[in-house]
N, C-alpha and C positions, 0 to 999 in steps of 0.2 A: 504494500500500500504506500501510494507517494506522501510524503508529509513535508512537502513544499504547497506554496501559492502557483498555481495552475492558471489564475483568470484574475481581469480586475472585476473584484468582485460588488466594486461602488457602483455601475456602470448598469445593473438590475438583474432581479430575480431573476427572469428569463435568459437574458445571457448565460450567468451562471450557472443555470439549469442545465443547458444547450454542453456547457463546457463540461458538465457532471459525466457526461456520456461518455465523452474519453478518458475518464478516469479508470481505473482497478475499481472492479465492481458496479464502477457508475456513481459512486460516496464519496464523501469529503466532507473537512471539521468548519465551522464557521466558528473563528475565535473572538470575540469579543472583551473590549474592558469594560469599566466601568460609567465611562462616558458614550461608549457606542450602546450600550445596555439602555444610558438613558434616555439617549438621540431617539434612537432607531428601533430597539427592541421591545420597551414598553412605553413610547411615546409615536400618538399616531399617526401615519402614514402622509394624510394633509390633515389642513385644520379642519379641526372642526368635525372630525372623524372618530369615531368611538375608540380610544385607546385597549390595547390588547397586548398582554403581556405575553410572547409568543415562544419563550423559554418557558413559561409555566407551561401554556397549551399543549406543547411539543412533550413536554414531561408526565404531565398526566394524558397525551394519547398515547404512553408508550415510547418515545422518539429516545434514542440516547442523547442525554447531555449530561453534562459536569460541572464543578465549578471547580476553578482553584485559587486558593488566596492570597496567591501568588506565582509570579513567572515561572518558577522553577517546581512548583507542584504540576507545570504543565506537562513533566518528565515523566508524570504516574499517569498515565492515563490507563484505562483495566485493557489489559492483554486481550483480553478476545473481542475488542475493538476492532484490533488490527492493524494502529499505528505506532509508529513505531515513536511514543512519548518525546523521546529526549531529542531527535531531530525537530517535530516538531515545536519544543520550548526553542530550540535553537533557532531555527526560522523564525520565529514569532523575535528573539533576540537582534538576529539582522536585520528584519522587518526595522524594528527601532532604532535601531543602528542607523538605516540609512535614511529612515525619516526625522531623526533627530539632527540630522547632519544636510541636510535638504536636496539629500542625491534620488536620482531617478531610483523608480523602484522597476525590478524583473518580475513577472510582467504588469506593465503600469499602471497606475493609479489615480484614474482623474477626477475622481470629487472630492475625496477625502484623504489629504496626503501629512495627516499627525498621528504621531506613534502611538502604538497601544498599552500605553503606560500607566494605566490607572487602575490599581487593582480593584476588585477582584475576577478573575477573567471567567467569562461562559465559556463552554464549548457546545456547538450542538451539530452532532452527525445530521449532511442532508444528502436527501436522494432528489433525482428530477423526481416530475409526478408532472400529469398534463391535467390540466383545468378546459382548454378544448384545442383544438389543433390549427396552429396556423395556415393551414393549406384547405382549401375544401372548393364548393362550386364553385365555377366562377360566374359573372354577375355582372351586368354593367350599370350604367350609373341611371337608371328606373330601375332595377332592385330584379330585373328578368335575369334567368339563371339561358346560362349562353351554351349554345350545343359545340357539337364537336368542331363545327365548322364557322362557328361566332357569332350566329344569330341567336336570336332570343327562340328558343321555347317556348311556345302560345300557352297563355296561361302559367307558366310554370316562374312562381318566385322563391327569394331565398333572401335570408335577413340575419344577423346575430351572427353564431361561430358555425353555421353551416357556409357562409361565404370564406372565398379565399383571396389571396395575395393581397391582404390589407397592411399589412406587415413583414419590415425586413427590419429584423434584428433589433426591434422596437416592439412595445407593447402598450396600450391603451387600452384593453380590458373588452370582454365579450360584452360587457353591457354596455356599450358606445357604436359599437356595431349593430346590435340588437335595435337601439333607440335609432339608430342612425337609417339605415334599409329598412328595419320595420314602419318607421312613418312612411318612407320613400316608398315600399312593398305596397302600402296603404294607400297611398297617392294613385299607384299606377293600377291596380284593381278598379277603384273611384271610376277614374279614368273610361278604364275600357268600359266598366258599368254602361255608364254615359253614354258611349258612342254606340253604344247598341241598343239603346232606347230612342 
């Protein structure tokens, strides 16, 4: 199991995810201190958003995590994890190394580039998991799901995560697309109503 940084991991869940896959096994630790715990992990997502402590959640559905109360407790991690602890403390050590020192980081880091220096540190194993798939019908912009050879399909619409190619390496959420084609789905229905009365 690699116990190096693999992806930037500031850069979003979905990236991340994507990067999980060329992993051993497809896992990897998400280390956290004290200040990304408060940022990020139990402070919400936008404003205004119901805060969610996502280290507890993860813990009581079973998810492995850990805490340690220090850097160097990051060396015990339990054996049948899989990682190999004291590389791990040690990368987490260069990590700070070179953000305390304001050198690039391998591989980069562009939103959040301060060291993880505030005890006490989470760890929490993640796997991908798909919520819906970025590829699916395709659609043009009346919400008509398009045949093999690019015309619309009569009658046939498509709205939410059954559309495809909304998204490269970017993610805005199934319920943006939903809201988005389903009113447009809605329009062009309307529509043909119409024209045939």
């Amino acid at each position: 199991m690699l116990s190096e940084r693999f992806t930037d991991e500031t850069l979003g869940d979905h990236l991340t995810a994507n990067a999980l896959l060329d992993q051993p096994g497809s896992r990897g630790l998400l280390i956290a201190d004290a200040r990304v715990f408060r940022d990020w992990i139990v402070g919400s997502y936008v404003e205004g958003a119901v805060a969610v402590d996502k280290f507890a959640l993860a813990s009581k559905r079973g998810g492995r995590v850990g805490l340690a109360e220090d850097l160097d407790e990051l060396a015990y991690l339990p054996e049948e994890w899989g990682y190999d602890g004291e590389r791990v403390r040690d990368a987490v050590k260069r990590f700070n190394e070179r953000a305390t020192a304001g050198r690039e980081h391998t591989p980069g880091r562009a939103l959040d580039r301060l060291p993880l220096d505030e005890p006490p540190y989470y760890v929490i194993e993640t796997e991908p998991a798909i919520t819906f798939p970025f590829h699916g019908i395709r659609v043009d912009a009346r919400a008509r799901v398009l045949g093999e050879d690019g015309r619309p399909l009569r009658g046939l619409l498509a709205a939410g995560s059954d559309t495809g190619g909304l998204w490269h390496r970017a993610y805005a959420g199934g319920i943006a697309s939903a809201l988005v084609f389903g009113l447009t789905a809605a329009e062009t229905a309307t529509e043909r109503v119409r024209n045939q009365t």
